[in-house]
C-alpha positions in Angstrom: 0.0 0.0 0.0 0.8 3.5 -0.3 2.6 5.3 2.5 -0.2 6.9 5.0 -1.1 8.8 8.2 -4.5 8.6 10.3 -5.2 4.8 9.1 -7.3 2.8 11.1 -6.1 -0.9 12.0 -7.5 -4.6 13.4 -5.7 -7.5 13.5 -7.3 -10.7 12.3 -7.0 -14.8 12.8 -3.7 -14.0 15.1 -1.8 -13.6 11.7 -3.3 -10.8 9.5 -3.2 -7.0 9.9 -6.0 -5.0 8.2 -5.1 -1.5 7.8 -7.9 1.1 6.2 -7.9 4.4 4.8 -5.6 7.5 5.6 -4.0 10.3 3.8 -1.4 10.7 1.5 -1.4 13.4 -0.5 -5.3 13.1 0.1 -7.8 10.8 1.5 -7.7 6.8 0.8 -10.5 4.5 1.2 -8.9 1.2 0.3 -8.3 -2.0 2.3 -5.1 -4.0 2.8 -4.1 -7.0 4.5 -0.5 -8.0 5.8 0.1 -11.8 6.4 2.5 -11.6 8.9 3.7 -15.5 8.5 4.3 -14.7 4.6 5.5 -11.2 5.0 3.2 -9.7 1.8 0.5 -7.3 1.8 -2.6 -7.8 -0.2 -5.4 -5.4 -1.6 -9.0 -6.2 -0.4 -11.6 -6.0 -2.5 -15.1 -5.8 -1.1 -17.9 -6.6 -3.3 -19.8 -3.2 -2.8 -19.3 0.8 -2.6 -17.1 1.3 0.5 -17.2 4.8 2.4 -15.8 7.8 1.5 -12.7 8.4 1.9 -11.0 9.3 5.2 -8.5 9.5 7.7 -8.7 9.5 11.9 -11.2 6.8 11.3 -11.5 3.5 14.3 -12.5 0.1 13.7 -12.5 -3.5 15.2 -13.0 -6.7 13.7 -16.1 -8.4 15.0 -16.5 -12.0 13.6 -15.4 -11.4 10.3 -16.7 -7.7 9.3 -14.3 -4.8 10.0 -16.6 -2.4 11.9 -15.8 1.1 10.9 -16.5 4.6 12.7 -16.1 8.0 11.9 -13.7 9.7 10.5 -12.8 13.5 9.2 -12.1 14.4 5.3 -12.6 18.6 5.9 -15.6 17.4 7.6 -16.4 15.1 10.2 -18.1 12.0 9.9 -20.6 10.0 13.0 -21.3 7.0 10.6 -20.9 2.8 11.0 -20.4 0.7 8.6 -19.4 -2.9 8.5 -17.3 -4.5 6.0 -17.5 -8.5 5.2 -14.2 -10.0 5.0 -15.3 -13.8 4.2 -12.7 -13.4 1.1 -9.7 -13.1 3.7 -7.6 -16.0 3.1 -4.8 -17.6 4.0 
C-alpha cells in the first residue's frame, strides 16, 4: 500500500493486519491485508461501494466484518459501517 497517516487498523486470525484508509497526499478508502507469516500485503476488494474516503477513522474486527466509525475528510463523519471480509484468506 501507499505510505499513509490517520489509518485505522484490526488484526485478524492472530496472523493478519488490516489497515484502512488515511491520507497521503489526500484521502484513501482502500483496504489491505499484511500476512505476517508470509510477509506480503494484499489489496482487499469488497464486493460493494465502501465509504468515502477518510482519515482519523477507528474500527474493530467483529466475527469477520471490520466495523468502521467516523472519521474526518474537511468534515467530520458520525457513521458505522461494517465490511464483510469472508474473502480473507490464508
Amino acid at each position: 500500500p501507499s505510505t499513509r497517516w490517520g489509518h485505522a487498523a484490526s488484526v485478524m486470525d492472530d496472523d493478519k493486519l488490516i489497515i484502512l484508509g488515511g491520507r497521503n497526499d489526500q484521502d484513501i478508502n482502500d483496504i489491505h491485508c499484511f500476512n505476517i507469516r508470509t510477509m506480503n500485503w494484499k489489496e482487499i476488494k469488497v464486493g460493494h461501494p465502501i465509504p468515502k474516503p477518510r482519515r482519523r477513522l477507528s474500527c474493530i474486527l467483529v466475527s469477520n466484518s471490520l466495523v468502521m466509525f467516523g472519521g474526518f475528510d474537511s468534515e467530520f463523519y458520525n457513521d458505522l459501517h461494517a465490511l464483510n471480509l469472508d474473502i480473507v484468506s490464508n
